[in-house]
N, C-alpha and C positions, 0 to 999 in steps of 0.2 A: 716697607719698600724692599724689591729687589736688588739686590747686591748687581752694580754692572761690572763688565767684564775688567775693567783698568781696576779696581777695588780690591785690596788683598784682605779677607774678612779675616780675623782671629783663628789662627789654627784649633782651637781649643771650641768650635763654632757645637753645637750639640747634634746628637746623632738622633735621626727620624726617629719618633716613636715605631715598635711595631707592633703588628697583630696577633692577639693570642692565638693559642692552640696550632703551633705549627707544629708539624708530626716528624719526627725523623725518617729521612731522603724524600719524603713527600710533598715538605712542606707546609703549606696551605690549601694545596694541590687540589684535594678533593673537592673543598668547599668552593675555592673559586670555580673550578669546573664542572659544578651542577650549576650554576647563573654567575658569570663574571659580572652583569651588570650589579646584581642584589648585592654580591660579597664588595664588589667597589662602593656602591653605597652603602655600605655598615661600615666600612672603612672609616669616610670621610665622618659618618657620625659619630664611631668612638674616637679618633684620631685626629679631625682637620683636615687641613688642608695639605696636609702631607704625610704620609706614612707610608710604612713598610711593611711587604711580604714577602711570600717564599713560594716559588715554583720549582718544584725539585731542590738543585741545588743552586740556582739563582736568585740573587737576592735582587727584591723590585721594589722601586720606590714611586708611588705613585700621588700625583700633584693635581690636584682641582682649584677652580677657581682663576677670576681675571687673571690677579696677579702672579699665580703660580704658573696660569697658562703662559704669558710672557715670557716670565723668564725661561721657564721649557723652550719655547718656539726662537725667543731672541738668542741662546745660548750658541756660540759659533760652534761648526764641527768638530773642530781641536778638542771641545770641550767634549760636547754631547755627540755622540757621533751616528745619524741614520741607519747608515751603511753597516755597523756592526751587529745593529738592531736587526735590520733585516735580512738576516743571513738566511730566513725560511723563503726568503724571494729566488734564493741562487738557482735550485733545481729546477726554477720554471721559467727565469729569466734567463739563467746559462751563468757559466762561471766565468769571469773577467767582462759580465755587462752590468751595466749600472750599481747599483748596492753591494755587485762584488769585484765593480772594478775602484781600480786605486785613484782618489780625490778627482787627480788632474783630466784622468780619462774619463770620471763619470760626469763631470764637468761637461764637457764635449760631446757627450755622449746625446745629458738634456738638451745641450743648447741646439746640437741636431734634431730632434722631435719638437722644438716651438715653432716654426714656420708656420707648420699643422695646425698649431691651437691659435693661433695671434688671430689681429681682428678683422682683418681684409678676405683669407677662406674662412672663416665662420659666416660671414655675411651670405653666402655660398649652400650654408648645411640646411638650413631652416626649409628650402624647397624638396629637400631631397628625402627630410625625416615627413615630411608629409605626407609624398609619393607611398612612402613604404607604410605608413598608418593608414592610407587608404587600401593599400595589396591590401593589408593584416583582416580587412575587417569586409571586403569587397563582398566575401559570401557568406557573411552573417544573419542575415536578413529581418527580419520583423524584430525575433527576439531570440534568448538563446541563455546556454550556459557556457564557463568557462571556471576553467584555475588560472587566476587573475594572476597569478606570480609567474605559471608558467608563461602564459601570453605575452609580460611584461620582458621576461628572460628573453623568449624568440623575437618580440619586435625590436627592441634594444641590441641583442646581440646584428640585428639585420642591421638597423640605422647607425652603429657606430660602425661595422664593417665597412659600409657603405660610404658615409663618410669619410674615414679614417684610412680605410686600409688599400680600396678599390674596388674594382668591377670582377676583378678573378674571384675575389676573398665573398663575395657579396656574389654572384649568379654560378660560377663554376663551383665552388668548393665549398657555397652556402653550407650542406647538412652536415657534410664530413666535418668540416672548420668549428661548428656550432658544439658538434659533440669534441671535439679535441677540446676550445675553450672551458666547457663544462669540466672534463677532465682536472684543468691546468688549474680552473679554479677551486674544484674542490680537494687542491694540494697544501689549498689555504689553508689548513688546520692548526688549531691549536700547540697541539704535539710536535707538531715542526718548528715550533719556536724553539724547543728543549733538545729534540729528537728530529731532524730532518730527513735523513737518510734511515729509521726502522724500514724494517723490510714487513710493510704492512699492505692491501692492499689497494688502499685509498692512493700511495705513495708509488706504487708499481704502475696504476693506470697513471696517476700525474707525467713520473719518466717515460713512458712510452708514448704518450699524447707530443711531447717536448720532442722526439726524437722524428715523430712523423711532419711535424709540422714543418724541423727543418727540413726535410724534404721536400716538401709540400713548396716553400720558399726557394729553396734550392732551383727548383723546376720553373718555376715564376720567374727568379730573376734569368734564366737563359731563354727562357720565350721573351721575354723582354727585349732583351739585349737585338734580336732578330728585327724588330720596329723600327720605321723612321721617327715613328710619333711617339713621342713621350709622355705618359701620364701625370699628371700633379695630385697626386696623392704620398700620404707618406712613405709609402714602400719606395715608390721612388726614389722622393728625397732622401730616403734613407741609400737607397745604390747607388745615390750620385757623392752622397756624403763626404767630408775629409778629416779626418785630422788635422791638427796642426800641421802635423812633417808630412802630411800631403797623401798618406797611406788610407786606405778605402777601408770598409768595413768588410767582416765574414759573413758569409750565409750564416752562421753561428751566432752575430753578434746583430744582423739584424733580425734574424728570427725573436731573441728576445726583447729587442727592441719594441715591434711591432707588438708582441703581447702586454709590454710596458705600457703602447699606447692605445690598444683596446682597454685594459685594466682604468685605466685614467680616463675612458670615455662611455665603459659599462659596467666591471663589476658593483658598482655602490647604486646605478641608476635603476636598475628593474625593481629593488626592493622598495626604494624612493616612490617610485613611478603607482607602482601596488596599491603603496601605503596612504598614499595620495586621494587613491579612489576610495579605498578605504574607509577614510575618514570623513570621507565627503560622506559617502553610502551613508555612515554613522551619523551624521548630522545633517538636516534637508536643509536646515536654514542657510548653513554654507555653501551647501549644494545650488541654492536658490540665487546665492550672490554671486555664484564665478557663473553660472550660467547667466545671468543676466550681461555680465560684464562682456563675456564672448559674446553672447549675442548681438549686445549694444556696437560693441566695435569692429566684429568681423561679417556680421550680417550671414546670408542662407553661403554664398559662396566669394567671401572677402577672401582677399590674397593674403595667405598668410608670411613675413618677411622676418628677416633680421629685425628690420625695425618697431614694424608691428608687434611683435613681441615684449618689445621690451614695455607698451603702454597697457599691460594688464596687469596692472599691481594687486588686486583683490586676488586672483591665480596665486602671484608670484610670493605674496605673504603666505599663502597656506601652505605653500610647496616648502617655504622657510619655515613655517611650524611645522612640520613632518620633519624635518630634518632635523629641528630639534629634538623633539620629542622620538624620534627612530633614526637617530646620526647610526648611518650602516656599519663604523669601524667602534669595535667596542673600545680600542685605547689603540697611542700612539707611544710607539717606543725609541727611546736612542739610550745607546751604551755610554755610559761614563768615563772618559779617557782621561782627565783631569776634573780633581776635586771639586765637584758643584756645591755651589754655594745660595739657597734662599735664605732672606729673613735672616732669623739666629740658626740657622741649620746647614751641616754641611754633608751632603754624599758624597761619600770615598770612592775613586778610580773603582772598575771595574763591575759595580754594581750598572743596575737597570733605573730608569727613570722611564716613566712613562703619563700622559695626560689621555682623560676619558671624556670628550665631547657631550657622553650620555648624561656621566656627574654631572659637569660642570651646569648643563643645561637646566640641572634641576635642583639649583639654589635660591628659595625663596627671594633673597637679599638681590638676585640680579634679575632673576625672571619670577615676579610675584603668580603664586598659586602658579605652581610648576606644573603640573602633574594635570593640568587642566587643558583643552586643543582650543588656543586664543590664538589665529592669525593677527589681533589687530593688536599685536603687541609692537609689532613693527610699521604700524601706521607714523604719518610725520608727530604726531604730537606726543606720541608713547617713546617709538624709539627704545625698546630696550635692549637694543642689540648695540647700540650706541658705543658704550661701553668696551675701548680694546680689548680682544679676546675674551671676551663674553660670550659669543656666538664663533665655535670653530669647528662647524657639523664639515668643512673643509680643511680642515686645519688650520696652519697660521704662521708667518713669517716668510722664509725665501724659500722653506718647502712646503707653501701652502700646496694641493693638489694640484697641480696647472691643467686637470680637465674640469676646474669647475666652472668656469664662464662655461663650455660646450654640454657639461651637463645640464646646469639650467635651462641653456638653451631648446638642449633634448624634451627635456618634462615639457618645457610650455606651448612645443610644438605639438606634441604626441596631445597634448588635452587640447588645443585648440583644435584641433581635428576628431577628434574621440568623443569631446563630450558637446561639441554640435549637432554629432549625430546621433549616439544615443544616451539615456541613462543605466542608470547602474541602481542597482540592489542585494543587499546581503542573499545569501541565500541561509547560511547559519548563524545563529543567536550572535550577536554583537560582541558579544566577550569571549567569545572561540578563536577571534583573531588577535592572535599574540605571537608578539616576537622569536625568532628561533635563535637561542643560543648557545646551540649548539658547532654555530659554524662563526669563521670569524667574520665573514660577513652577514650581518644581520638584514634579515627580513623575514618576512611571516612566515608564519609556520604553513605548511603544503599536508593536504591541499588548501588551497585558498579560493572559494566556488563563490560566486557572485553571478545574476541573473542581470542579462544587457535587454533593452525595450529601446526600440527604434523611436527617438524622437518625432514626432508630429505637430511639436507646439515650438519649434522654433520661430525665431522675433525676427524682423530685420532692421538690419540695424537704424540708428535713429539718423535721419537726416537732419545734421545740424550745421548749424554756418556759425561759425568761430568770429566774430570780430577781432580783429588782431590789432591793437594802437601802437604802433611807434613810437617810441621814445627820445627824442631826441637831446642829445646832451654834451655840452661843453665840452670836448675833450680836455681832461686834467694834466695841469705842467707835473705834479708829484705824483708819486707811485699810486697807483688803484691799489694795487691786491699785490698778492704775492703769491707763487705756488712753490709748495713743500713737496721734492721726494725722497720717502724711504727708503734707503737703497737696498735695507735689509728685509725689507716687501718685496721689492719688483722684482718683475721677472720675464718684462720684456715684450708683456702680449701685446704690445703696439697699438692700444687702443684709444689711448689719447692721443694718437697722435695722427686715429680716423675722426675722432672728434674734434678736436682742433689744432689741426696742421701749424697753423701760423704761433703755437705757444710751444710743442712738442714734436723732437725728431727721435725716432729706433732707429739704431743701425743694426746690421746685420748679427749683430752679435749680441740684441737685444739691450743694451744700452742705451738710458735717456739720455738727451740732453732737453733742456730749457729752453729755449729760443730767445725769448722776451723776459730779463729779469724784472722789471716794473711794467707790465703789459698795463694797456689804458681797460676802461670798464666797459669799452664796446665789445669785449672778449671774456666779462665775466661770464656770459651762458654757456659759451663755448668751453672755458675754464672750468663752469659746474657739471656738464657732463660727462666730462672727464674724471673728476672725481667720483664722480658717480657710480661711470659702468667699470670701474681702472677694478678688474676680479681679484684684485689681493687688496687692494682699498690705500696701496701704496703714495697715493696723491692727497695731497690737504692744500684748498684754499685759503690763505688770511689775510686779515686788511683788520686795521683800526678802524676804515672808512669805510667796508661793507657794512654793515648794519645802518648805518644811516640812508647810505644807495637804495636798498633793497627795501628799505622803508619807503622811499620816494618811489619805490615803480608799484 
């Protein structure tokens, strides 16, 4: 068991094993930096679930597995602290925004970018990533080639703009904006964890991309300002934004802002998106299954919606095994500001902690025969994702990503459109397609060339007539059910509370409350879809007397 936070473990608690061969001022350096993913798993194999190495002069300790992932992710900031971790964020997000502003401000800072993600404008995005999947692919014709990553980069960069940022960011400043994001992303280095400011040239185009854009914004929000009509997108909300003491933001602080929330709604999704087809290409038989599925429920020209999406579980399993098996962020890090404590082990202030989604995912004991592409592991009767933090290709706890509802969203739009129209096939040998780890965002290695064939066997979909029976039932005098939330989950995307109004209220400031402490069981479906779609999984339903109910229906 994890030590919780009220717990004072033994000072005497033992120190992380660490790994051999570390080199004076290098560290481990070399070795992890030819495959971070290989060198972390030889880790956990000589070491466990916990051990230690050396990047330069920083010592890192890094933690696999449910239980290690917990404690990582539940550990409050006092303790574990993000923001010191991500200090390679500063030169792209700006100095005093997010990760390098002080608690109370970066606080404020989130809670200003949720409006964006929460569940009423998502319902909103699903038409507009269509729109832009059909431009992408308008003059394709019969058949054709592509680098699948690149195309994945350009249509995702287009569809989060578009959603996220607006109509400037998205038709006026589309190529220039495309190539600055490139830029700001490829600042993502490695080396900037240790080293952020060398004067390299990866690091030079990164500050000058940052410096145009504010510009770029600067000039945006004074055309703005000249309208009567207000846009509702984030930039907006961002220039209407407040503080507590009532003060506005900077062209400076929402410049990075806005890149905070493109990052959170594309850098991890084009490698995803790639890897997707990918894998499909590699296997027909699953190819064979989500095509059917789309076919079966969207038909030659089914609307695609919020909702519609969410009933293609065949997709949405294989898009979760991709994320397993190629989670884009090779590890997660936070700084040690007080003594952490797992199990019998204790890391000292000042070191590094960090959890690897890639590991953790490729533990026999939680995901049997790892290293194999099984979507139906996440079927209802497998369930192996079940298991708290077992699966954190998003991370986990109250900084889970909060673009991952709008990522998914992303993928199962962009395939719903994509692969009704056509197929996909490798162009080179199947085992040419491997991950690049050379960047801290993973995705395959470039180029990435796959041949597209205009679909001609498209199905329409099955006309079926649902019988639906009515249930009719006593309302009960003692409690039905109960609903659990974790406050160290949520984060406010007010989904439960488009799902069932009458159990769940968000206020402005993304706080639940409960409405109905003993709700009756004519509100159990409405209670189970709430936990269901709630994207940090912050909701649990319980009852003594559910399992009886739900036997009787």
């Amino acid at each position: 068991m994890t030590t919780t936070n009220t717990e004072k473990p033994d000072s005497t608690g033992k120190v992380p094993p660490k790994m051999p061969r570390s080199l004076p001022l290098l560290g481990n350096m070399l070795e992890f930096g030819k495959n971070p993913f290989s060198y972390m798993m030889e880790l956990r194999k000589t070491l466990g679930e916990i051990g230690e190495f050396r990047m330069f002069h920083q010592k890192m300790v890094l933690m696999t597995g449910p239980e290690a992932n917990e404690a990582f992710f539940r550990a409050p900031d006092a303790q574990l602290d993000q923001s010191q971790a991500y200090k390679i964020m500063t030169p792209i997000f700006g100095k005093g925004v997010v990760f390098d502003a002080p608690p109370h401000k970066k606080d404020q800072q989130l809670k200003m970018l949720m409006p964006v993600l929460r569940d009423k404008p998502m319902r909103g995005y699903a038409q507009v990533i269509v729109q832009e999947v059909e431009q992408m692919i308008a003059g394709w014709g019969d058949a054709g080639e592509i680098d699948l990553l690149e195309f994945m980069k350009e249509l995702t960069i287009y569809t989060s703009s578009h959603c996220l940022l607006g109509d400037e960011f998205r038709y006026e400043l589309n190529e220039e904006f495309a190539k600055i994001y490139h830029d700001l992303e490829k600042g993502v280095n490695p080396l900037a964890f240790v080293f952020p400011y060398l004067p390299l040239p990866v690091f030079r185009r990164r500050d000058r991309a940052r410096a145009r854009l504010q510009e770029l914004v600067t000039g945006i929000i004074a055309k703005r300002a000249q309208k009567a009509e207000k846009s509702e997108d984030a930039f907006q909300l961002l220039i209407d934004a407040k503080y507590d003491d009532g003060s506005g933001l900077s062209a400076h602080e929402i410049t990075g802002m806005l890149i905070g929330t493109i990052f959170a709604g594309h850098h991890t999704t084009a490698g995803t998106a790639a890897w997707t087809l990918l894998e499909l290409a590699r296997r027909p038989g699953y190819m064979v299954e989500v095509l059917n599925e789309l076919d079966a429920h969207f038909g030659v020209d089914g609307e695609v919606t919020f909702q519609s999406l969410r009933e293609i579980p065949i997709l949405e399993n294989v898009i979760k095994e991709v994320l397993r098996l190629h989670p884009p962020l090779i590890f997660l890090i936070r700084k040690v500001m007080q003594d952490f404590h797992f199990k019998d082990y204790t890391v000292k202030a000042g070191k590094y902690v960090c959890a690897s989604p890639r590991v953790s995912h490729r533990i026999p004991d939680v995901f049997p025969d790892p290293e194999k592409f099984d979507p139906d592991r996440y079927s209802e009767t497998r369930q192996e994702d079940a298991k708290p933090f077992s699966w954190i290709a998003f991370g986990g706890g109250k900084h889970k990503c909060s673009g991952n509802a709008f990522a998914m969203l992303q993928l199962k739009a962009i395939f719903s459109i994509l692969l009704r129209r056509y197929t996909f096939e490798l162009i080179d040998d199947k085992d040419t397609y491997q991950d690049d780890f050379t960047q801290m965002v993973v995705q395959p290695v470039s180029p990435c060339r796959v041949r597209y064939i205009k679909r001609t066997d498209l199905k329409s979909a099955a006309d079926q007539s649902t019988n639906v029976v009515v249930h009719e039932h006593t309302q009960p005098t003692s409690p039905s059910f109960q609903i659990k939330i974790d406050r160290e989950l949520c984060q406010g995307h007010a989904t439960c509370m488009t799902e069932a109004p009458e159990l769940f209220h968000v206020d402005d400031a993304g706080t639940v409350t409960v409405l109905q402490e003993n709700p009756m069981l004519d509100l159990l479906v409405k209670a189970r879809q709430a936990e269901k779609y709630c994207p940090t999984k912050a909701i649990s339903v319980v009852s003594t007397e559910l399992n009886h109910y739900e036997e009787k229906e």
